[in-house]
Residue frames relative to the residue before (quaternion, step in Angstrom):
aa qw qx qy qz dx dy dz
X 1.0000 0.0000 0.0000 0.0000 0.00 0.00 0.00
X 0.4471 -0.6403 0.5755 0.2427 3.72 -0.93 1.02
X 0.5798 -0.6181 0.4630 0.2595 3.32 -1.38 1.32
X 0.5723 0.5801 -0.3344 0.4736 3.78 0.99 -0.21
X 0.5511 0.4370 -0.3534 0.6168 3.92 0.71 -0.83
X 0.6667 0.5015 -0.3366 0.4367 3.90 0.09 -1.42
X 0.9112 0.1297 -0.2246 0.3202 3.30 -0.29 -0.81
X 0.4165 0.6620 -0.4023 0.4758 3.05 1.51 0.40
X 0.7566 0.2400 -0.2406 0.5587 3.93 1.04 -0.65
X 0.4215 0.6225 -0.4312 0.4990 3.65 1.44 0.41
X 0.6776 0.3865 -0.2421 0.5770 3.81 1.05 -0.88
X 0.5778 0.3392 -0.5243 0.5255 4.03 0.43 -0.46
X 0.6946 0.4482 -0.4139 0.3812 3.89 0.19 -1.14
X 0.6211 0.4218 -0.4272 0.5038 4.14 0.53 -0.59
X 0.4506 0.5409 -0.4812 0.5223 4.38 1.13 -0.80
X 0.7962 0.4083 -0.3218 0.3096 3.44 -0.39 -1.66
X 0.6542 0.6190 -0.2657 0.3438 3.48 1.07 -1.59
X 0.6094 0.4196 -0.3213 0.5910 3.99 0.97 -1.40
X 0.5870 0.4020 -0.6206 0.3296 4.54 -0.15 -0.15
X 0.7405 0.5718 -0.2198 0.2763 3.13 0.72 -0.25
X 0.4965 0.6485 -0.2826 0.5031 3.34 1.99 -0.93
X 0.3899 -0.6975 0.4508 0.3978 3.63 -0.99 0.25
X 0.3507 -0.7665 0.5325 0.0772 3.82 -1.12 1.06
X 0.7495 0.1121 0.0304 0.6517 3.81 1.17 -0.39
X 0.3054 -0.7692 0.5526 -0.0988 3.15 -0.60 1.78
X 0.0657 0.7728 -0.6266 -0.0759 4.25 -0.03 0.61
X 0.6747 -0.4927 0.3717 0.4049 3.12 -1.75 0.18
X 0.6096 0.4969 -0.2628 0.5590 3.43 -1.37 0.07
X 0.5593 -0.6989 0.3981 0.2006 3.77 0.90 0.27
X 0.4400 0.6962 -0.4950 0.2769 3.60 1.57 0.16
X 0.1190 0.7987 -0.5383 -0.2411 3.86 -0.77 -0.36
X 0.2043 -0.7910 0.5347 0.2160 3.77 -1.16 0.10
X 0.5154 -0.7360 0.3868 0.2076 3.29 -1.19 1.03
X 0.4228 -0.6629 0.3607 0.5017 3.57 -0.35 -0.32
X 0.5266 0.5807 -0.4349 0.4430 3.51 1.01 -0.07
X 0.0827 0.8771 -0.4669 -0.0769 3.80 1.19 -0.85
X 0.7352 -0.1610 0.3252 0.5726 3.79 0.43 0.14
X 0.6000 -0.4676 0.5126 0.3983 4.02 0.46 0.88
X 0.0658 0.6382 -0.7271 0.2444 3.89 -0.18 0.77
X 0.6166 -0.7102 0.2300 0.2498 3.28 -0.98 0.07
X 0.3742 0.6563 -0.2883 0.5884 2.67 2.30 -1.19
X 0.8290 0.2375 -0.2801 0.4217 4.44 0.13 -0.82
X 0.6701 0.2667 -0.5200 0.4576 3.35 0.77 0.40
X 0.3817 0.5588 -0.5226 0.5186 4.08 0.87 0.57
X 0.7176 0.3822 -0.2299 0.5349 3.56 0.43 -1.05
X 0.3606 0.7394 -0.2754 0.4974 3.82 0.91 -0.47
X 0.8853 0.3294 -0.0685 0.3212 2.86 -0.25 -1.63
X 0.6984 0.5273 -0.2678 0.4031 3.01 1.17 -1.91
X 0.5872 0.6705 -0.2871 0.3511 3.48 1.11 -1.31
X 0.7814 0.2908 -0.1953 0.5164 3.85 1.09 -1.14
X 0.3403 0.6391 -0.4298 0.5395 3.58 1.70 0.29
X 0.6210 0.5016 -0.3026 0.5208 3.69 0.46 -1.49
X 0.7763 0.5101 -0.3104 0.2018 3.71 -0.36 -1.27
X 0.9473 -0.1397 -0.1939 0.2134 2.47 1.51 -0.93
X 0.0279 -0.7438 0.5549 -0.3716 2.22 0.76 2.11
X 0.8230 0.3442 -0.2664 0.3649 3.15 0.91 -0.18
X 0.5354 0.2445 -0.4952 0.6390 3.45 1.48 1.12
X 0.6693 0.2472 -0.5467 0.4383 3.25 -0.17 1.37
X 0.5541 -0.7838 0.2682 0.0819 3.30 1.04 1.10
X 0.2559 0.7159 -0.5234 0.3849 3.26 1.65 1.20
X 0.5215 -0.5863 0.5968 0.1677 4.00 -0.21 1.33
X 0.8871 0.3507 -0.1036 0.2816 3.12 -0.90 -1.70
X 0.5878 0.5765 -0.2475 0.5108 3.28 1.35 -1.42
X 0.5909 0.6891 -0.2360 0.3469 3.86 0.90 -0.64
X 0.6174 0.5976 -0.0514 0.5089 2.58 1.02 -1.92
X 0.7473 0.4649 -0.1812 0.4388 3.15 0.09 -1.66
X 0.5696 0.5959 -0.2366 0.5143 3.86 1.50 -0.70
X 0.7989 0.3607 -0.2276 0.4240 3.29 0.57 -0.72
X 0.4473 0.7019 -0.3164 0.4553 3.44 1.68 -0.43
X 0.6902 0.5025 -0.1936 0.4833 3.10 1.07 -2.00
X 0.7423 0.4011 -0.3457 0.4107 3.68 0.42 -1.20
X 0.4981 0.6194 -0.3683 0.4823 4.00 1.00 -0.23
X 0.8016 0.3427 -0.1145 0.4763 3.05 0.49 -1.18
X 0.2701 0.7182 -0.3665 0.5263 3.56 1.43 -0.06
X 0.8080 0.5266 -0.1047 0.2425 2.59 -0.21 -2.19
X 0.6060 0.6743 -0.1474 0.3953 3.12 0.74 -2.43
X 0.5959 0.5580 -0.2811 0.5046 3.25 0.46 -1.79
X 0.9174 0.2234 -0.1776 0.2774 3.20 -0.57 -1.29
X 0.4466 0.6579 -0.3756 0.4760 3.27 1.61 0.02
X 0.7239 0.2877 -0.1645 0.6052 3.68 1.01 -0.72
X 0.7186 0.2952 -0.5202 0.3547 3.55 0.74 0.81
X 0.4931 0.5893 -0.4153 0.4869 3.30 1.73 0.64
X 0.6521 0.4139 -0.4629 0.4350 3.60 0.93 -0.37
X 0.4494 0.7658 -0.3875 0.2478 3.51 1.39 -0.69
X 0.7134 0.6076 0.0851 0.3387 2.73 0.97 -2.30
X 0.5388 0.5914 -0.3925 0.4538 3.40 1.31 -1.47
X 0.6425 -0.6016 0.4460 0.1622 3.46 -1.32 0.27
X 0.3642 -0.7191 0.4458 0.3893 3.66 0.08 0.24
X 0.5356 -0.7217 0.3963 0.1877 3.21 -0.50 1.49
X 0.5407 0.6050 -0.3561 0.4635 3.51 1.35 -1.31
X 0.8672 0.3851 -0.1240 0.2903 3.36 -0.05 -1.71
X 0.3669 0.8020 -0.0886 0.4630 3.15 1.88 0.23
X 0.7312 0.1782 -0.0448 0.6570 2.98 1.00 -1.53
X 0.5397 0.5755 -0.5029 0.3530 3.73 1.40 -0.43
X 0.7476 0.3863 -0.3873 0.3766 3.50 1.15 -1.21
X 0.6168 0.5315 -0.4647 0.3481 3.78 1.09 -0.04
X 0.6741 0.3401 -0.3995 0.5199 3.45 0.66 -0.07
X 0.5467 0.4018 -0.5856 0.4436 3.69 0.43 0.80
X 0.3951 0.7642 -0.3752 0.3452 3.50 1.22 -0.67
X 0.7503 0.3787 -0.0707 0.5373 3.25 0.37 -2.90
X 0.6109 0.5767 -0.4451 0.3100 3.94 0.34 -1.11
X 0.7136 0.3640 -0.2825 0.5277 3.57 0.60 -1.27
X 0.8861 0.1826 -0.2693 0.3301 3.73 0.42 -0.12
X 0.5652 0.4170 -0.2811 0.6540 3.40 1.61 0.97
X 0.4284 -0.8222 0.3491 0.1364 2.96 -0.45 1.46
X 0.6001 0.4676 -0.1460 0.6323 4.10 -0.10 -0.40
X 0.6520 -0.4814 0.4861 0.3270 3.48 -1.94 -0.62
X 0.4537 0.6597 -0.5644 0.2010 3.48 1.03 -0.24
X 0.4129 0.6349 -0.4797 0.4430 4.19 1.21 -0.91
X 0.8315 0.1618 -0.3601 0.3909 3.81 -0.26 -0.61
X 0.6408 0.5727 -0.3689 0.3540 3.52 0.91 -0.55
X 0.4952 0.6734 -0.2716 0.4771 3.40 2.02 -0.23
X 0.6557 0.5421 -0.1240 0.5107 3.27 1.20 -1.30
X 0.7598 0.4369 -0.2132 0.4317 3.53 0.86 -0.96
X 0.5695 0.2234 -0.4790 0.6295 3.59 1.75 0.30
X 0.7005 0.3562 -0.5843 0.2024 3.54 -0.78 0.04
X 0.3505 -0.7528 0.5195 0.2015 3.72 1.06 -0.37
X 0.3920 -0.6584 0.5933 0.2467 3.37 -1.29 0.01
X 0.8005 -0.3457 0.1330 0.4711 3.33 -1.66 0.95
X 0.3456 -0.7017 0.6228 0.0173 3.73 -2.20 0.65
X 0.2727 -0.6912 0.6030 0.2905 3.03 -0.65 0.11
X 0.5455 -0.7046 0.4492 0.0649 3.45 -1.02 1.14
X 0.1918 0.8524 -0.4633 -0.1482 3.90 1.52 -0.10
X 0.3686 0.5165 -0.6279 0.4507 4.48 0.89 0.07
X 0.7010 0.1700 -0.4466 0.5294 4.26 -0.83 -0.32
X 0.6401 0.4585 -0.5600 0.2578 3.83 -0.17 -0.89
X 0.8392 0.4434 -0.1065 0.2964 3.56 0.76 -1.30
X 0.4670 0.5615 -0.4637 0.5017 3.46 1.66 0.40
X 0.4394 0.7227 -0.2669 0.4618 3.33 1.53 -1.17
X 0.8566 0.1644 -0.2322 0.4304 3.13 0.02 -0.85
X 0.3613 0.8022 -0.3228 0.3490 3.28 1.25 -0.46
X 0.8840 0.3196 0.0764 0.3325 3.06 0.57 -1.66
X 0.4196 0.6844 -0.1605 0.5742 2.42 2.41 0.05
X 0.5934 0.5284 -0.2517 0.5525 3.29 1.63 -1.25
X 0.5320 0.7864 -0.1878 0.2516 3.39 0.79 -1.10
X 0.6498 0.3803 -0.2110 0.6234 2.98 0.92 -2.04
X 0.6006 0.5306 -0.4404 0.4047 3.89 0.49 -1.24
X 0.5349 0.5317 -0.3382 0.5629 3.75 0.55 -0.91
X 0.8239 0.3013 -0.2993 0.3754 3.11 -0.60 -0.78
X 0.4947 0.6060 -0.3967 0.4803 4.03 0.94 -0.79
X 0.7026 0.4040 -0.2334 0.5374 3.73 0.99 -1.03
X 0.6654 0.3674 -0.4271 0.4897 3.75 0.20 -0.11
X 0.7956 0.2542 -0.3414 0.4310 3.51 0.47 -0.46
X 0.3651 0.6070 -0.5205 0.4767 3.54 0.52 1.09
X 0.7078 0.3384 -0.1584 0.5995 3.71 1.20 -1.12
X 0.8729 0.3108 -0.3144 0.2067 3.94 0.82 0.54
């Protein structure tokens, strides 16, 4: 198998592999994938990811390329409407320690609030994503030189 086909279905499989990885991390131990229930951004990303493969064992160059752009950019996007989106962490824990204060006596309410924090970002799904994104691009370039 040419190193182009390979790392071309190595980068849809690392695409397919991060919808699945967790991408936002909430208190209380919840987390959410980027696929989350077929949103659109993970079936866009989805697609592009089993578009790419296989294009790239029928040995369409450009079509690759043009895959890995899309699934980056895909990505990106939705990477800046999740940081957008994420709640302000501050105003979070202000309304959870008004929450614990009025129903926990003493200070333990803020000292409660100040470990669980407020939502994370999750950067293991963000970075296979992109990973695998680089890949297909990678791979568009090796099979140009064989």
């Amino acid at each position: 198998m040419k190193k182009g086909i390979f790392l071309a279905v190595v980068g849809a499989a690392m695409i397919i592999a991060g919808l699945f990885l967790p991408i936002v991390r909430f208190p209380g131990g919840g987390e959410a994938t980027y696929f989350n229930g077929g949103d659109l951004y993970g079936a866009l990303t989805m697609a592009i990811a089993i578009f790419a493969g296989i294009m790239g064992i029928v040995k369409m160059r450009s079509m690759v390329f043009l895959s890995g752009l899309a699934s980056i950019g895909v990505v990106i996007a939705r990477l800046i409407t999740v940081i957008r989106d994420l709640p302000d962490e501050n105003s979070l824990r202000t309304q959870f320690k008004e929450l614990i204060q009025s129903n926990v006596p003493g200070s333990s309410g803020e000292e409660i609030a100040n470990i669980i924090g407020g939502p994370q970002l999750h950067w293991l799904g963000w970075a296979v994503l992109l990973a695998g994104g680089v890949v297909v691009l990678f791979a568009a370039f090796i099979s140009s030189r064989e």
